[in-house]
mmCIF file of the C-alpha atoms, coordinates in Angstrom:
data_MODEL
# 
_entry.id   MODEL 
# 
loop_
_atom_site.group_PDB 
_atom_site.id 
_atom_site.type_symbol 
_atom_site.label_atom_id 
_atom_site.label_alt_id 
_atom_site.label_comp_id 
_atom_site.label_asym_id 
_atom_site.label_entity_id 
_atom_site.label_seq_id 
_atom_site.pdbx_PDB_ins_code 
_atom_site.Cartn_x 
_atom_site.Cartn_y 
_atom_site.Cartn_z 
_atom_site.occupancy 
_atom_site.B_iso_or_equiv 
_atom_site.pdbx_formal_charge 
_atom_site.auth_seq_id 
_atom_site.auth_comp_id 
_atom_site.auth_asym_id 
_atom_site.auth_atom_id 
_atom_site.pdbx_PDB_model_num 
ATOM 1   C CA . UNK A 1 1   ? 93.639  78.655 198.823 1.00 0.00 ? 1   UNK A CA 1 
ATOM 2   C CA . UNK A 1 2   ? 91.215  81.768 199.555 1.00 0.00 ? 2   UNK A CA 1 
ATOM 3   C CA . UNK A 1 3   ? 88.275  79.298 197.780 1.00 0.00 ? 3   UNK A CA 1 
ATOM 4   C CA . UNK A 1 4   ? 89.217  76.545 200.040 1.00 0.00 ? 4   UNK A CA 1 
ATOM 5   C CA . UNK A 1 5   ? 89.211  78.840 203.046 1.00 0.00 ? 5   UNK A CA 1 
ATOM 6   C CA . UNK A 1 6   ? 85.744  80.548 201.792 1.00 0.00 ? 6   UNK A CA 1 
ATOM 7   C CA . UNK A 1 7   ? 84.313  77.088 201.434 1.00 0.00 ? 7   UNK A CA 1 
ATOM 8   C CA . UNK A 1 8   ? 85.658  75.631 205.100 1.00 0.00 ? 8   UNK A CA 1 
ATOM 9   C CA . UNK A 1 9   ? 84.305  78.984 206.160 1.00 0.00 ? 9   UNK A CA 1 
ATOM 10  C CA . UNK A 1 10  ? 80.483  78.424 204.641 1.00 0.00 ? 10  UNK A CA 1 
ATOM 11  C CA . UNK A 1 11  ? 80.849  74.576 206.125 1.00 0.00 ? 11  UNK A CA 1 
ATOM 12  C CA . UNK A 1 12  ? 81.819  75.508 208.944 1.00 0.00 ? 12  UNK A CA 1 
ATOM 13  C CA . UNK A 1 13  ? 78.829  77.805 210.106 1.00 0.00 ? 13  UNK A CA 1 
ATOM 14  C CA . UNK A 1 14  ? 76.492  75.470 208.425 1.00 0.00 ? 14  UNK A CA 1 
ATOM 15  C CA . UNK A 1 15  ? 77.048  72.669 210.466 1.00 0.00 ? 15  UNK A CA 1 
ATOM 16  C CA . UNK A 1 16  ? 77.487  75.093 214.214 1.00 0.00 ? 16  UNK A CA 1 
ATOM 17  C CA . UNK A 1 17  ? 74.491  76.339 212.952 1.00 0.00 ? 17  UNK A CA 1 
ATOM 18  C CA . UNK A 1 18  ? 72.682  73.127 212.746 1.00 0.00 ? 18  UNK A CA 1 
ATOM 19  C CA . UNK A 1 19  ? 74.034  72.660 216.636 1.00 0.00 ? 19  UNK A CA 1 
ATOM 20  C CA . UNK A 1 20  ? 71.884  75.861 217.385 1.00 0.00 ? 20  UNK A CA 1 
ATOM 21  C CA . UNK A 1 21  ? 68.034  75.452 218.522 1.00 0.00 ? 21  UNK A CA 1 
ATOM 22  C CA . UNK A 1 22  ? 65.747  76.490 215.802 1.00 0.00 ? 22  UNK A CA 1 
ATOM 23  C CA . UNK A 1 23  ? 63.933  79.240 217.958 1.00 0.00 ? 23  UNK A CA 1 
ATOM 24  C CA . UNK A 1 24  ? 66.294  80.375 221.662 1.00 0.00 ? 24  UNK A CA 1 
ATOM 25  C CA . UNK A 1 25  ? 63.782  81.637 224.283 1.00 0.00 ? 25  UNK A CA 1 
ATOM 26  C CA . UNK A 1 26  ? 65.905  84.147 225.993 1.00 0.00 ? 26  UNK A CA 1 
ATOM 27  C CA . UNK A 1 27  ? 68.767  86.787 225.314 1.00 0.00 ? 27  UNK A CA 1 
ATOM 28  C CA . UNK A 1 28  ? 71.229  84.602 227.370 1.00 0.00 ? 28  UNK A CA 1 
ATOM 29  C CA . UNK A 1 29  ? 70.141  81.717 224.853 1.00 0.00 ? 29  UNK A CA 1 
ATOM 30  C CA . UNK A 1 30  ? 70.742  83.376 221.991 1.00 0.00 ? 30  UNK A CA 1 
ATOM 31  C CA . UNK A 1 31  ? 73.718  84.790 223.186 1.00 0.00 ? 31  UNK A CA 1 
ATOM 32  C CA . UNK A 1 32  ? 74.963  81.500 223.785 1.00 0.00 ? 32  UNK A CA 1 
ATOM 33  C CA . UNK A 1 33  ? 74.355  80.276 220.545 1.00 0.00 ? 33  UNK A CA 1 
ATOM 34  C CA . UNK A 1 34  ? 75.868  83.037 218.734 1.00 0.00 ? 34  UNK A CA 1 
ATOM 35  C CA . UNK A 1 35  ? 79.136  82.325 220.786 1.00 0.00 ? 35  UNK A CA 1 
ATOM 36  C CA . UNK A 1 36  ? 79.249  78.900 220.249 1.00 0.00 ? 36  UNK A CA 1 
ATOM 37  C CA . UNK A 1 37  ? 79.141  79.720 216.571 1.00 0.00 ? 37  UNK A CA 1 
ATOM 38  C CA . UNK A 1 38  ? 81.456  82.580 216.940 1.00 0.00 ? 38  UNK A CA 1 
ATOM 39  C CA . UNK A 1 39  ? 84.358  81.528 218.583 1.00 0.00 ? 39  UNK A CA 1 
ATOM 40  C CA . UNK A 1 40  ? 85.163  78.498 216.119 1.00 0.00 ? 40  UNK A CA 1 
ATOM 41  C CA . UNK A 1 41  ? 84.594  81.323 213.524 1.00 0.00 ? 41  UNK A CA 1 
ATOM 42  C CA . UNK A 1 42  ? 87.070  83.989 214.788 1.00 0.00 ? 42  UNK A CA 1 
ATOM 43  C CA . UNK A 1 43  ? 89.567  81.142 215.360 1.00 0.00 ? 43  UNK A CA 1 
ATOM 44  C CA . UNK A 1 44  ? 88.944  79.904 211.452 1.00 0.00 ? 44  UNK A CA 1 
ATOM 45  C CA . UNK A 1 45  ? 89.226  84.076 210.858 1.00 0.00 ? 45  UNK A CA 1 
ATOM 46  C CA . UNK A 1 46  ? 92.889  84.060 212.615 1.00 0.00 ? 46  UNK A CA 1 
ATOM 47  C CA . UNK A 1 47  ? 93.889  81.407 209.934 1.00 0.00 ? 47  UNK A CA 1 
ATOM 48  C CA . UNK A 1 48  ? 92.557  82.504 207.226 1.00 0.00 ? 48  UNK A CA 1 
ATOM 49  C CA . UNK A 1 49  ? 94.038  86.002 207.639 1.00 0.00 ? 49  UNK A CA 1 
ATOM 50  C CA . UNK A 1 50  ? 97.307  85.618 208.439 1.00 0.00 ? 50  UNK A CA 1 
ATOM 51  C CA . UNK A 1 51  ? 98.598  84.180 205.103 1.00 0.00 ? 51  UNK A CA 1 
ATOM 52  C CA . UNK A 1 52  ? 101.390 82.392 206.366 1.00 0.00 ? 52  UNK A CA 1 
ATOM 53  C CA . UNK A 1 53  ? 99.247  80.476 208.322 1.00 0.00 ? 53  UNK A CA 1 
ATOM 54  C CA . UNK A 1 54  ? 96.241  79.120 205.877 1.00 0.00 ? 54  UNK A CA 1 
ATOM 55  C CA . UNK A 1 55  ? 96.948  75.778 205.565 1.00 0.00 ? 55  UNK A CA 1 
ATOM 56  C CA . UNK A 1 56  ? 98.410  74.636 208.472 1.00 0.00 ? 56  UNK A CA 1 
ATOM 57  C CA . UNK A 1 57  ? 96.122  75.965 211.171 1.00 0.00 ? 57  UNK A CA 1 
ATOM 58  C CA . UNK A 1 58  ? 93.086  75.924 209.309 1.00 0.00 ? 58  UNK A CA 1 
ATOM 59  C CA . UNK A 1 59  ? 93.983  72.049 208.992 1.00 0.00 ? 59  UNK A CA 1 
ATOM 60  C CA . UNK A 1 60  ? 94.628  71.992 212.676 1.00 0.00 ? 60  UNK A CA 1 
ATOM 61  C CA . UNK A 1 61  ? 91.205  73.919 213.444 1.00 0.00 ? 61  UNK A CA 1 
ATOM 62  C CA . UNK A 1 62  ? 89.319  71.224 211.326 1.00 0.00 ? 62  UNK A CA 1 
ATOM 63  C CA . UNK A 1 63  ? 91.017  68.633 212.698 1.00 0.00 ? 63  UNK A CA 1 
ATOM 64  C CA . UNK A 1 64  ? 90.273  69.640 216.476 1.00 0.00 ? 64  UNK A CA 1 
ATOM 65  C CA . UNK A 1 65  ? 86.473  70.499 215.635 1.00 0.00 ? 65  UNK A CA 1 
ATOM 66  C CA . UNK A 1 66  ? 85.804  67.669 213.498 1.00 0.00 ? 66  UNK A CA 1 
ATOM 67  C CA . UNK A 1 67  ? 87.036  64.929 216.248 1.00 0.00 ? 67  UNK A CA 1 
ATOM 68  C CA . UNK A 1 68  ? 85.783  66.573 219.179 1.00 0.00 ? 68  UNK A CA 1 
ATOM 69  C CA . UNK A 1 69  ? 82.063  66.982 217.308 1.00 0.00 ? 69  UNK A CA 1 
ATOM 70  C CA . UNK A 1 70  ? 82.609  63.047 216.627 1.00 0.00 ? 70  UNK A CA 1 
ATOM 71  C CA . UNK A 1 71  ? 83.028  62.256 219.710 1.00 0.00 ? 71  UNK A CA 1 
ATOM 72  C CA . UNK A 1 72  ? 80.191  64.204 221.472 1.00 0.00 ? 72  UNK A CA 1 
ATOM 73  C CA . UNK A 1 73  ? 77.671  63.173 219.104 1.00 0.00 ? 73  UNK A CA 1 
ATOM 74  C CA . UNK A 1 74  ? 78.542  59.502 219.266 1.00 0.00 ? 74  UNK A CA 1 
ATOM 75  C CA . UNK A 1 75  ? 78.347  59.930 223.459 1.00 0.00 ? 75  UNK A CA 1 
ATOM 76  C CA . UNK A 1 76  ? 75.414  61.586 222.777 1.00 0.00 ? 76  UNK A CA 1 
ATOM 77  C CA . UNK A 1 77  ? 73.922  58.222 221.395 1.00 0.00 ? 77  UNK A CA 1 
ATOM 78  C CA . UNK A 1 78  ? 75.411  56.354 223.602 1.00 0.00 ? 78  UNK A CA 1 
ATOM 79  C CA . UNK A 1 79  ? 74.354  57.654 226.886 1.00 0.00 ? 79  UNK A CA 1 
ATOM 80  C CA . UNK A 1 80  ? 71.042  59.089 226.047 1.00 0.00 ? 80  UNK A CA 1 
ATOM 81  C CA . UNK A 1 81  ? 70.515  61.563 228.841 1.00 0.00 ? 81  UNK A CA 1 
ATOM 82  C CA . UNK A 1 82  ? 67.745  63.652 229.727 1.00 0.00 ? 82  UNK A CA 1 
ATOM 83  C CA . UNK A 1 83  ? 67.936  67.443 229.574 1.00 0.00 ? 83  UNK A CA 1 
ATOM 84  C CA . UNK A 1 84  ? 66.900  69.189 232.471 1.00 0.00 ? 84  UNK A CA 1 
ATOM 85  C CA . UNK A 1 85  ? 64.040  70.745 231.002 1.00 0.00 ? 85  UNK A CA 1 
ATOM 86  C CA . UNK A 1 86  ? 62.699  66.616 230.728 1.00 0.00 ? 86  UNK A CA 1 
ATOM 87  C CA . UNK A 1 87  ? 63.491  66.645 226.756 1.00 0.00 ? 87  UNK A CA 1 
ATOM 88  C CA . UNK A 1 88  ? 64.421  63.698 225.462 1.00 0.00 ? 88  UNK A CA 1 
ATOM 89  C CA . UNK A 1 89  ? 67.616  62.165 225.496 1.00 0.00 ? 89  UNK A CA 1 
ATOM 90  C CA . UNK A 1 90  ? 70.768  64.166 223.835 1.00 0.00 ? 90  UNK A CA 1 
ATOM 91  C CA . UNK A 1 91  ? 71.746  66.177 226.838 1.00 0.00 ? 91  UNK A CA 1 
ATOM 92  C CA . UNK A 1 92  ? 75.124  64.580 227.921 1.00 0.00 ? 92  UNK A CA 1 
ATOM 93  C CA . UNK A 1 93  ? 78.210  66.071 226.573 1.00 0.00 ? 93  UNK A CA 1 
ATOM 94  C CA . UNK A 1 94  ? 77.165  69.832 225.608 1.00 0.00 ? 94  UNK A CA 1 
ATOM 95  C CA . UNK A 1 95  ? 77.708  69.897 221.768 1.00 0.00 ? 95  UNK A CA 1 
ATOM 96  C CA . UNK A 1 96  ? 77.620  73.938 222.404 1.00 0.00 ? 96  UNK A CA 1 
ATOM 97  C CA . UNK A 1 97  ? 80.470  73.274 224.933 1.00 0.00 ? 97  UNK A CA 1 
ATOM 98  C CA . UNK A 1 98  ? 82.356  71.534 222.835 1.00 0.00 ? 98  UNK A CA 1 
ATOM 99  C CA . UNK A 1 99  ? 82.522  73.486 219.966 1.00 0.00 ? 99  UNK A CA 1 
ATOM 100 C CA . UNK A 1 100 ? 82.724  76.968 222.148 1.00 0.00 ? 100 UNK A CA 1 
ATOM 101 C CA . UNK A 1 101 ? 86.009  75.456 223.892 1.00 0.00 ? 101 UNK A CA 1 
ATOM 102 C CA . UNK A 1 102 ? 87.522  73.785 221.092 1.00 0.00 ? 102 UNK A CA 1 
ATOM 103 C CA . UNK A 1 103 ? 87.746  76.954 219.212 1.00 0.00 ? 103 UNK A CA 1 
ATOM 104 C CA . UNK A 1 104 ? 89.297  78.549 222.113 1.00 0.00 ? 104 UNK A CA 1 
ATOM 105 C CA . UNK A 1 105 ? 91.539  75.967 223.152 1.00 0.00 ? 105 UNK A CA 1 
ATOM 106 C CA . UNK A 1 106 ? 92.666  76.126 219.623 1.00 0.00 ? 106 UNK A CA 1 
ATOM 107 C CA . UNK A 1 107 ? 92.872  80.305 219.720 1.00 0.00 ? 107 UNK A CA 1 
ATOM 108 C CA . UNK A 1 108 ? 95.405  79.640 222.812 1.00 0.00 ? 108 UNK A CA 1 
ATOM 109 C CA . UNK A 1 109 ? 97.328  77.174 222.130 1.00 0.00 ? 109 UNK A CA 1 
ATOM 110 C CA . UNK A 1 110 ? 97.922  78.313 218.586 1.00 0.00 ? 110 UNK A CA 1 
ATOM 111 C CA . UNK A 1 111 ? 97.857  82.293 218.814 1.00 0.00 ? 111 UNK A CA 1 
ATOM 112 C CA . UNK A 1 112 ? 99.251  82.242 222.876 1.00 0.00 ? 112 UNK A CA 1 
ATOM 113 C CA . UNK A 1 113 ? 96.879  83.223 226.081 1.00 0.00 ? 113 UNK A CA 1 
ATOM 114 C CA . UNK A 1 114 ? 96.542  86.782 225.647 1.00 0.00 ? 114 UNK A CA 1 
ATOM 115 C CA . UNK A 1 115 ? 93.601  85.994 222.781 1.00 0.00 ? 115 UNK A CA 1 
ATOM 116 C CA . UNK A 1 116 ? 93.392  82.480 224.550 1.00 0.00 ? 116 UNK A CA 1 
ATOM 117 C CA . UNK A 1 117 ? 91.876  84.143 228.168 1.00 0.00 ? 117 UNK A CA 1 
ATOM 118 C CA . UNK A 1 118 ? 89.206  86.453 225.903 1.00 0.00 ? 118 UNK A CA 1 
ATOM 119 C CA . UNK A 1 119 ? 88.717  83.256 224.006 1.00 0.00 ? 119 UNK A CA 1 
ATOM 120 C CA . UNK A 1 120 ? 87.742  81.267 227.144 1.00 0.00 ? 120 UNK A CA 1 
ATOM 121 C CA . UNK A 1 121 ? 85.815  83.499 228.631 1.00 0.00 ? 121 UNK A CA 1 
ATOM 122 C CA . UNK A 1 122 ? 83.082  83.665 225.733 1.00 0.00 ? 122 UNK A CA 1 
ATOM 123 C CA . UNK A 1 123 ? 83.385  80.005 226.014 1.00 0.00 ? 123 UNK A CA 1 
ATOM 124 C CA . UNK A 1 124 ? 82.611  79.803 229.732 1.00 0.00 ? 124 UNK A CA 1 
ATOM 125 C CA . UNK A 1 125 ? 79.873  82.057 229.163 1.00 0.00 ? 125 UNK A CA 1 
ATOM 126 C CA . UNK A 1 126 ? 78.170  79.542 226.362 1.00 0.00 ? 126 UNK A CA 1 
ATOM 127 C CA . UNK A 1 127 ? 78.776  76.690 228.666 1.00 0.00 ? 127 UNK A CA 1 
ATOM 128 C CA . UNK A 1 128 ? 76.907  78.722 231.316 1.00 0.00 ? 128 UNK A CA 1 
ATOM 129 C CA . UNK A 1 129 ? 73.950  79.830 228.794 1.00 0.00 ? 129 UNK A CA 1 
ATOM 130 C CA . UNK A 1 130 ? 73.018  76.041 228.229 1.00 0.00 ? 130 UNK A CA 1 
ATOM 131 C CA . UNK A 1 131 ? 72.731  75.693 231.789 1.00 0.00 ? 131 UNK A CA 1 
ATOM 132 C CA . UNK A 1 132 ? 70.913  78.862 232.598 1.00 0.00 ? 132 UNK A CA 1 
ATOM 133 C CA . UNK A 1 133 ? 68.125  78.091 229.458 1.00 0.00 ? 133 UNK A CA 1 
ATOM 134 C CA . UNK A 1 134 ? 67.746  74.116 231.273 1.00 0.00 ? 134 UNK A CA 1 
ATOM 135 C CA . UNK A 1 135 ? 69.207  72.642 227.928 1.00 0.00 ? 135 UNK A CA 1 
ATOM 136 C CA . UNK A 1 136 ? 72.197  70.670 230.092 1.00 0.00 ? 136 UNK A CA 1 
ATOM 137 C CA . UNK A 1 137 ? 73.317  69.916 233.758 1.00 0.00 ? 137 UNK A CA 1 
ATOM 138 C CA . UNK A 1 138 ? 76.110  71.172 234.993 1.00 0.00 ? 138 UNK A CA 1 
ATOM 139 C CA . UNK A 1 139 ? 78.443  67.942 234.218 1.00 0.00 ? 139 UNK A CA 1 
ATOM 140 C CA . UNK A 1 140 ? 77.057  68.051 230.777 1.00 0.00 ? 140 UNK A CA 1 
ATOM 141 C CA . UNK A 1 141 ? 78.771  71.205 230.057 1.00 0.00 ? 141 UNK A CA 1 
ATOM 142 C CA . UNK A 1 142 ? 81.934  70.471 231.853 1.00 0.00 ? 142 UNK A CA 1 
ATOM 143 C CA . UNK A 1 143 ? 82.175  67.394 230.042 1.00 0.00 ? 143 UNK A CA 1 
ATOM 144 C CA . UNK A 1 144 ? 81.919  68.850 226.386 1.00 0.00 ? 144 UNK A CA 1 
ATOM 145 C CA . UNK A 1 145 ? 84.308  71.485 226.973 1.00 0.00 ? 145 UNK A CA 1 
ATOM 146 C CA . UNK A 1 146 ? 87.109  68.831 228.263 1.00 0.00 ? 146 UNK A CA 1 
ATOM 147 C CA . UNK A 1 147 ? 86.631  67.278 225.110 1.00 0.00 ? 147 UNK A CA 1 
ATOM 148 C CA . UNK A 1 148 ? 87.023  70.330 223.060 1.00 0.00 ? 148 UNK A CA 1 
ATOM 149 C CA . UNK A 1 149 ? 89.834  71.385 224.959 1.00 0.00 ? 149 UNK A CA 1 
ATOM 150 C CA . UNK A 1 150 ? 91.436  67.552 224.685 1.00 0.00 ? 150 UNK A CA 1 
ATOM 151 C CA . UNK A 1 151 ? 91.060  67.946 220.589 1.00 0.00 ? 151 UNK A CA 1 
ATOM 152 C CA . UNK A 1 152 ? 92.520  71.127 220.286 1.00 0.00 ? 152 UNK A CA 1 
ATOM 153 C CA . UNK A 1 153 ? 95.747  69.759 222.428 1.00 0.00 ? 153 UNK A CA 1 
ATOM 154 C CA . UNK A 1 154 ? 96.445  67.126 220.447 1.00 0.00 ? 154 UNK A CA 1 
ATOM 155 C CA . UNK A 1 155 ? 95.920  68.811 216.723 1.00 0.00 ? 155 UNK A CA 1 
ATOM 156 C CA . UNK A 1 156 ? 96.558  72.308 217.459 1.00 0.00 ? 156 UNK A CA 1 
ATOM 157 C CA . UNK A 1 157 ? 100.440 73.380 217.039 1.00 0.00 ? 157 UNK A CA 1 
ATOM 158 C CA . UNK A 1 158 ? 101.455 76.724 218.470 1.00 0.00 ? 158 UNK A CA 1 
ATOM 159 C CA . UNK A 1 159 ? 101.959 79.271 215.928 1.00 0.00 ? 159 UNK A CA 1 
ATOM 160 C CA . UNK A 1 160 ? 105.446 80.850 216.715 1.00 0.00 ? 160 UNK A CA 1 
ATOM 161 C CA . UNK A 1 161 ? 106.798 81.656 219.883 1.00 0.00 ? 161 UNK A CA 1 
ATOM 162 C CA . UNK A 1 162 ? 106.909 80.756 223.185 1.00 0.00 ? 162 UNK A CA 1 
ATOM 163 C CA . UNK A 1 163 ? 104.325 78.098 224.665 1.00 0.00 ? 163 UNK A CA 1 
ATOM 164 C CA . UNK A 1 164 ? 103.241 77.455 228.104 1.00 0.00 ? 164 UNK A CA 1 
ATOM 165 C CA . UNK A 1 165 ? 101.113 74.539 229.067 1.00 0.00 ? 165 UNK A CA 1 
ATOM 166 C CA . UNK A 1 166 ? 99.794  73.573 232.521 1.00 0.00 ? 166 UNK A CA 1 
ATOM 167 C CA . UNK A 1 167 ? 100.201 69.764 232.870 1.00 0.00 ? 167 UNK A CA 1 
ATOM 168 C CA . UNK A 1 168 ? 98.994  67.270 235.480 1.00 0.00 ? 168 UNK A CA 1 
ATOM 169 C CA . UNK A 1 169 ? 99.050  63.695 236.597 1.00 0.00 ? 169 UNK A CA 1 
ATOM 170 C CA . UNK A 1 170 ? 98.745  61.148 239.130 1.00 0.00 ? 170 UNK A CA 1 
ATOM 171 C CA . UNK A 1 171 ? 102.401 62.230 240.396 1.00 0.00 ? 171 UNK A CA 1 
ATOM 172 C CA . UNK A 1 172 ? 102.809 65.222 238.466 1.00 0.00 ? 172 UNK A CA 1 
ATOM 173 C CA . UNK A 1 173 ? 101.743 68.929 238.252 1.00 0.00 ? 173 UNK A CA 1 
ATOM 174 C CA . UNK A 1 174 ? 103.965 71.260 236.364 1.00 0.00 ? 174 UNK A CA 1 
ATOM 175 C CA . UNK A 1 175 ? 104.022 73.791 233.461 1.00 0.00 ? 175 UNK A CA 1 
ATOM 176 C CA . UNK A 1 176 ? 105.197 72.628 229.884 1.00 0.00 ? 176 UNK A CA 1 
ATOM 177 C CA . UNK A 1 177 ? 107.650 75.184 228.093 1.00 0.00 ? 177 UNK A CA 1 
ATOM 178 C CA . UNK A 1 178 ? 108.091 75.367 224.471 1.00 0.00 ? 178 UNK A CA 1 
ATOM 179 C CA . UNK A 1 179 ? 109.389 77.739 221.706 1.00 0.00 ? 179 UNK A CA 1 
ATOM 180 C CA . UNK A 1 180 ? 108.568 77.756 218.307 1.00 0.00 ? 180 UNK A CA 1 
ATOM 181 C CA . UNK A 1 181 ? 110.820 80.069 215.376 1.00 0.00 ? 181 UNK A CA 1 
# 
């Protein structure tokens, strides 16, 4: 399983990497893009080293990365925005978004908020570097990171313990309590 994990591992940076600008102009750009490579990694770490918990929620990180990638790059093509800096046409969702916030969304609702808030926080901060370096419009980044939030609800499975989730609707706004042994 540790060659399995060493090869998701090497895939997995590969392909954030290729999300990544060749050359970032500034230190908040850069910074950016090492978080939105980062996160996904420390959450792939958290599976990979506790060894009760290989499979399943490295699995459940895949799962949540790999759909909410698909679905950003296919909106991508579809909707053919223009960044802000007037580069052509792959600015609506923010793929760094998206990755940044599925790999926390995944952190909290596997691990519990208390690496979840940390988590979120380096996400926010990504989401905020794209729009700081003119690379994506506000609703660009708010966009992405509802969809990497969105995957990482519906594949990620909390870990052990107890789970609290805000939930909302038309008629509806409430917290949803769970325990896992």
């Amino acid at each position: 399983m540790k060659k399995i994990g060493r090869t998701l591992l090497g895939g997995l940076a590969a392909s954030l990497l290729l999300l990544s600008p060749a050359q970032a102009k500034t230190d908040v750009e850069k910074a950016g893009d090492a978080g939105a490579v980062a996160i996904p990694l420390a959450a792939l770490a958290a599976t990979l080293l506790h060894e009760k918990d290989t499979s399943d929620g490295t699995i459940q990180l895949i799962e949540s990365l790999a759909s909410s990638t698909a679905v950003t790059l296919a909106l991508k093509q579809v909707i053919d925005k223009r960044r802000p800096n007037g580069e052509c046409c792959d600015s609506f969702p923010s793929g760094h978004a998206t990755i940044a916030f599925s790999g926390a969304a995944f952190i909290q609702k596997r691990y519990g908020w208390e690496y979840g808030i940390p988590a979120y926080l380096g996400a926010g901060f990504v989401a905020w570097s794209r729009v700081d370096a003119d690379k994506h419009h506000v609703e660009d980044v708010i966009a992405g990171a509802a969809i990497g939030i969105l995957a990482s609800y519906i594949f990620t499975e909390p870990y052990k313990g107890l789970n609290i989730t805000p939930e909302a609707s038309a008629n509806y706004i409430g917290l949803h309590v769970s325990a896992t042994w």
